[in-house]
N, C-alpha and C positions, 0 to 999 in steps of 0.2 A: 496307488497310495504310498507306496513303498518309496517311488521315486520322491514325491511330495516331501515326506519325511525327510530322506535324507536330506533332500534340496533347506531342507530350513535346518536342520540342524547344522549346516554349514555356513549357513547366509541367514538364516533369520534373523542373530542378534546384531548383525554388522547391518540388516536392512532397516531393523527397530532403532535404534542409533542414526542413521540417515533419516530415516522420519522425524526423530525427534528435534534432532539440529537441522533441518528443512524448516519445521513448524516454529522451533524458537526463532529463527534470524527470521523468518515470516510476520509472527506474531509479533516481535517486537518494533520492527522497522517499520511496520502500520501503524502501529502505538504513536512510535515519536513524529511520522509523516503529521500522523494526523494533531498533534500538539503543533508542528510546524504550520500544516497547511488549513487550517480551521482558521488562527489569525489572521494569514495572508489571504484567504480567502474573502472576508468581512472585509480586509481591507481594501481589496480590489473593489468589493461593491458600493461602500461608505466611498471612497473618494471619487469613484466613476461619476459621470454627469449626471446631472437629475438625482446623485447620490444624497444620502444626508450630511457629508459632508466634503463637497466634489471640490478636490484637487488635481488640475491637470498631469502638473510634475509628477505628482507622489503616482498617480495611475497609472502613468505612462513608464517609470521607474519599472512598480512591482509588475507591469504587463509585460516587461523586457525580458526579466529573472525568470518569470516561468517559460516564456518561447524558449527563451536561451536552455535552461536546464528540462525542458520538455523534448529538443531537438539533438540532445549531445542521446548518441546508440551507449544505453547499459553497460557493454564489456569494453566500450572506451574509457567511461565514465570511470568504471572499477578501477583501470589503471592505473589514469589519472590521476585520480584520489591516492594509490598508495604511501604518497609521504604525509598526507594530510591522515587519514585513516591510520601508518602508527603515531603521530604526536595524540589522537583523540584517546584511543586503546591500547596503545603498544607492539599493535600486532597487526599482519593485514593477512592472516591468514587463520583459518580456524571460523569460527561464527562469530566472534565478536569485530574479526577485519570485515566480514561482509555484511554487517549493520549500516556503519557508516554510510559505504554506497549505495546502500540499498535508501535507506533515509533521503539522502541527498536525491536518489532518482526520483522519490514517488513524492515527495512535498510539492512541488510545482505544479505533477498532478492533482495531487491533494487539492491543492488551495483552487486552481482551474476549475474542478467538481465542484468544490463549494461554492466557490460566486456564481455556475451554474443553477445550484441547488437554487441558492439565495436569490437569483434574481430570477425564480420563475413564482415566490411568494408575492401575492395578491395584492398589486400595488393601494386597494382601497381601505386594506388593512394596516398599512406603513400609516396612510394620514390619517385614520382613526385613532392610531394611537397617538399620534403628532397632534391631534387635537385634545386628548385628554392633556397633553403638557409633557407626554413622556420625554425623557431624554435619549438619544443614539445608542447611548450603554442598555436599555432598557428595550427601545427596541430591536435592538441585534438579537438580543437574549432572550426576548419573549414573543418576539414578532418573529422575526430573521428563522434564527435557530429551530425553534420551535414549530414550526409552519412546516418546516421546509425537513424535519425531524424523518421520515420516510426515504425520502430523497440522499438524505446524507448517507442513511442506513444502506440501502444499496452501494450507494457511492462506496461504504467500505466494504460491503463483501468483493464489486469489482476490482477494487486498491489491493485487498488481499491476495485476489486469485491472479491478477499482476506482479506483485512480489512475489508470491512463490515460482512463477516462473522465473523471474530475477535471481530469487536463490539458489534453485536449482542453474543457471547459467552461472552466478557466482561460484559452482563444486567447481567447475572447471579449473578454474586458477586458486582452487588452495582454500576454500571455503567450506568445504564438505557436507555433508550432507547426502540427499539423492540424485543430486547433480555428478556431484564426484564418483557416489560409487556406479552409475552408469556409464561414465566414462572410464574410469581407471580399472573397473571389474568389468561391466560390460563391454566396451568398445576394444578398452587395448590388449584383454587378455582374451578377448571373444568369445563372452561366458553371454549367452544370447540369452540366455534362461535369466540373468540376474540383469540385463537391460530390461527387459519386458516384465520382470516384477517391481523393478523399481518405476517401470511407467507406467503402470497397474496402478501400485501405490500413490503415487501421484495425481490418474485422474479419481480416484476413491477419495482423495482430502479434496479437490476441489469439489466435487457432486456436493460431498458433505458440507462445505463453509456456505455454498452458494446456496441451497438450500434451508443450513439456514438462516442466512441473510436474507431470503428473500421472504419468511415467515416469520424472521423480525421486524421488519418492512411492515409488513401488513397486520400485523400486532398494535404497530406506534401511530399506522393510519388512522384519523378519526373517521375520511370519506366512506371508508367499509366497513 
């Protein structure tokens, strides 16, 4: 117990601190993904064929931008982006440099998940409501969305427990967090005790979000 103690009176506020900036550059670069990829997502399914309103050009466009930004490796991505990430925040280092990329990586996924989500809703329910006279704005929102409301819902617990791995890769190069302090405390000063609580700490936030996303899931489900 003794050891326990010391060990956190040493490291427990620099570990509390990496949890915290882990969970905000997590929580927030979810947020704007999904601001990002919820439109592109509708849009890939509205102009796909057989869409409600099928555009070859416009599909095959936004079908490029997610291969393309689904296919570029995270700690390329990071780099890449450094001059574009300081014109957006000023900085490329700290949590607010590691939003940006973090955004950037997961919107393509985003939007890929959602026109998944979307085009597994019950195509007899689109012309139902095509036959009351609704309009495409109407049924994305009350057909599309709402259907498919479970679906999404996982879709961000998994979005989530992907960017935190993202941001913890992100401590690496100057993001901080529990990426950084495992590497800069665990690896390079070979404090093994402070690797393994910070990878501790790490699978305990994912058990936790995934859990529960998957009992928000099943809350919004009407089939259960």
């Amino acid at each position: 117990m003794e050891a326990f103690a010391s060990f956190f009176d040493r490291y427990g506020a620099l570990l509390a601190q990496g949890t915290v900036d882990t969970l905000v550059m997590t929580l927030v670069s979810t947020l704007f993904a999904y601001v990002i990829g919820i439109p592109l997502g509708v849009a890939l399914v509205v102009t796909a064929p057989g869409g409600l309103r099928p555009n070859r050009v416009v599909n095959a466009v936004l079908g490029w931008i997610v291969n393309i930004g689904r296919s570029i490796p995270f700690i390329i991505l990071l780099v890449v982006l450094i001059p574009v990430t300081r014109w957006i925040v000023g900085t490329s280092l700290g949590v607010p440099g590691a939003i940006v990329p973090l955004v950037v990586a997961a919107a393509p996924f985003v939007g890929r998940m959602v026109e998944q989500s979307l085009a597994e809703v019950d195509a007899g329910l689109v012309e139902a409501a095509q036959s009351f006279g609704a309009g495409v704005r109407q049924i994305v929102v009350k057909v599309f969305l709402r259907e498919s409301l479970p679906s999404l819902v996982r879709g961000a617990s998994i979005t989530f427990v992907t960017l935190f791995g993202y941001a913890a890769m992100a401590g690496t190069v100057g993001a901080g967090g529990l990426g950084d302090i495992a590497i800069r405390y665990g690896y390079q000063r070979y404090l093994d005790d402070v690797m393994i609580a910070a990878l501790v700490i790490c699978v305990i936030i994912v058990q936790i979000f995934q859990t529960i996303g998957n009992a928000a899931a099943r809350a919004v489900d009407k089939r259960i």
